[in-house]
C-alpha positions as CSV (number, residue, x, y, z in Angstrom):
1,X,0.0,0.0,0.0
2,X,2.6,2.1,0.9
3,X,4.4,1.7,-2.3
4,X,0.9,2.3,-4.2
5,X,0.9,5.7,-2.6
6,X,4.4,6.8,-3.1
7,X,3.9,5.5,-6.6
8,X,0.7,7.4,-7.2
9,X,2.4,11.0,-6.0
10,X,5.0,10.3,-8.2
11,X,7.5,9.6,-5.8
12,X,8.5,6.2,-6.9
13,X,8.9,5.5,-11.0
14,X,6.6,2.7,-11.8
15,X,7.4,-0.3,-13.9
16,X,6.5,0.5,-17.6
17,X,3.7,-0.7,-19.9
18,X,4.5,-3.2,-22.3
19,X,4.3,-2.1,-25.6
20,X,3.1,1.2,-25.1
21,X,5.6,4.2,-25.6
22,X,6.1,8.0,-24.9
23,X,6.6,9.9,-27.7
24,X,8.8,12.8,-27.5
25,X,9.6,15.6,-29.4
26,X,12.9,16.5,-30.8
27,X,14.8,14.5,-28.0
28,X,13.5,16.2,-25.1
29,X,12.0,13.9,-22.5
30,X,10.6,16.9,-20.9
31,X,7.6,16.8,-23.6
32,X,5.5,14.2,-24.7
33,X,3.1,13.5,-27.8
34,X,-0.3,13.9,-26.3
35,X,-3.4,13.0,-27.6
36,X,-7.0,14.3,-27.0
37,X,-10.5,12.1,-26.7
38,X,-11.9,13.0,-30.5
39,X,-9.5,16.6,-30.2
40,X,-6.1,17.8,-31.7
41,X,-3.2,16.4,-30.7
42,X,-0.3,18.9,-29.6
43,X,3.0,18.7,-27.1
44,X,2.8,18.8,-23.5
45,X,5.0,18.7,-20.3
46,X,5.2,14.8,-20.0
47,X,3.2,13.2,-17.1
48,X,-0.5,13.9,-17.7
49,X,-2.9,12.0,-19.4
50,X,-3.3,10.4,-22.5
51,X,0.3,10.7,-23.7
52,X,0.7,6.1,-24.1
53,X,0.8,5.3,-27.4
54,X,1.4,2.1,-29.3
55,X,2.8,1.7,-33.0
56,X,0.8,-1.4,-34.5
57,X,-0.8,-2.6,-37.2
58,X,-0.4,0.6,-38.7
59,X,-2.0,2.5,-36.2
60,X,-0.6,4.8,-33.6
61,X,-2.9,3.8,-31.0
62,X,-3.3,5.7,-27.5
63,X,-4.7,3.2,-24.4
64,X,-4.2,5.9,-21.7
65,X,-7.3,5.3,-19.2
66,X,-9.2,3.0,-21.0
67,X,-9.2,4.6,-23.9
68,X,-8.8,3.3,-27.3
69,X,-8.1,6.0,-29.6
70,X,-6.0,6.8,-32.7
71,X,-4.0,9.8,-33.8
72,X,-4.7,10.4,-37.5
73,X,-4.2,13.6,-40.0
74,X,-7.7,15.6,-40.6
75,X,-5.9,15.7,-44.2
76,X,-3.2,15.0,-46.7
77,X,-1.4,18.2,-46.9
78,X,1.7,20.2,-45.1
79,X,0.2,21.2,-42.1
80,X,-2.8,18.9,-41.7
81,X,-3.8,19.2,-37.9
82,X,-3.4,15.3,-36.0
83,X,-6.5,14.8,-33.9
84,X,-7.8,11.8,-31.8
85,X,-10.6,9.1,-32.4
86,X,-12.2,5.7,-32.2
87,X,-9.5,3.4,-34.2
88,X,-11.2,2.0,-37.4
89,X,-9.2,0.5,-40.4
90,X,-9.3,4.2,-41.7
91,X,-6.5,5.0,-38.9
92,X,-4.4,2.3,-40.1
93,X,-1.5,4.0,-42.0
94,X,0.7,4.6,-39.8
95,X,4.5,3.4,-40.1
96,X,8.2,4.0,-38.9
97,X,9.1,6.9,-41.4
98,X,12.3,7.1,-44.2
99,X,14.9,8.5,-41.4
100,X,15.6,7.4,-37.9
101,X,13.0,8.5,-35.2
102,X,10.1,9.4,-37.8
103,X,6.8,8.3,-38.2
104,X,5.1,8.0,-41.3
105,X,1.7,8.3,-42.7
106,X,0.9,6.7,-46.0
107,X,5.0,6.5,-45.7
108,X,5.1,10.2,-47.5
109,X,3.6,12.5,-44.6
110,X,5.5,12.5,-41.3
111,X,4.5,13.4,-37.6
112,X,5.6,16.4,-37.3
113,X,5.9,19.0,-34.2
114,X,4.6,22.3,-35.7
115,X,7.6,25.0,-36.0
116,X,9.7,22.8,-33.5
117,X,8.3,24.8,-30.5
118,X,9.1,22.7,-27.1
119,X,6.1,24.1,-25.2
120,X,2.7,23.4,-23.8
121,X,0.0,23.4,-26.2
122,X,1.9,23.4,-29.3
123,X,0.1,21.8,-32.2
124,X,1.2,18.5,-33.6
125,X,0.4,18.3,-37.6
126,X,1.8,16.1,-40.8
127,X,4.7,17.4,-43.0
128,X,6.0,15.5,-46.2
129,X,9.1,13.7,-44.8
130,X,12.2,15.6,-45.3
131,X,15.2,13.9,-47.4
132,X,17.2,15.4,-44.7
133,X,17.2,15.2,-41.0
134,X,14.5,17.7,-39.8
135,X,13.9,17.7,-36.0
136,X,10.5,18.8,-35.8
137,X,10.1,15.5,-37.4
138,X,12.0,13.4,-35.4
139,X,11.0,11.9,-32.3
140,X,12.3,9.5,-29.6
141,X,10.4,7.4,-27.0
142,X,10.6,6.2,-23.5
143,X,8.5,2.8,-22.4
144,X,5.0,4.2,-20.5
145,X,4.6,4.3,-16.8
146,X,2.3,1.4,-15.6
147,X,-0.9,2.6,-14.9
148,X,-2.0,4.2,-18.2
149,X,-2.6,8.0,-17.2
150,X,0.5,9.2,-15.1
């Protein structure tokens, strides 16, 4: 019990998910990918809700709290918002993008942190994938806290 409560006020890390990954922008574990229930999907400090994804079957799922979502682009153009909902084989075009660390949709539009901006609230969006390394497009992960939603 008492470890429950130290692990609960965050005093204690606890063991990780399997399968389920924080997604981080630009290589700063500070911020995390973070999705919304049926909202836009933008960069936040790392440690609230909804920020567990999972990379399969082509879709980059989010299982924070009992929830079941998928990220996906509202469209297919440079600066497409990214917004949440229920997964359906329409959300399933997700991949691991042409350079290291990227993520892919339809393999030509990547996940992209809009203008690079390492701050709360910043919008997350689609780019086509650069030929070159371009960190707003790059991201790293850490395995999820157990637990779902902290």
């Amino acid at each position: 019990m008492f470890a429950l409560a130290l692990t609960i006020l965050g005093l204690v890390a606890a063991a990780p998910t399997p399968g389920l990954q924080r997604y981080h922008p630009n290589g700063s574990n500070t911020y995390c990918l973070s999705g919304m229930d049926s909202g836009y999907s933008s960069i936040d400090g790392c440690g609230l809700g909804l920020q567990n994804f999972e990379l399969a079957s082509g879709q980059l799922r989010q299982t924070d709290g009992g929830y079941n979502m998928c990220i996906y682009p509202e469209g297919e153009s440079n600066g497409a918002k990214v917004k949440g909902a229920i997964c359906t084989n329409a959300h399933s075009n997700w991949a691991p993008g042409p350079r290291p660390g990227t993520i892919a949709w339809k393999g030509v539009w990547c996940l992209d942190n809009s203008w690079g901006k390492l701050e709360e609230g910043n919008p997350v969006q689609i780019w086509k994938c650069s030929s070159y390394t371009n960190k707003n497009q790059v991201w790293t992960t850490t395995a999820a806290p157990a637990g779902g939603w902290f």
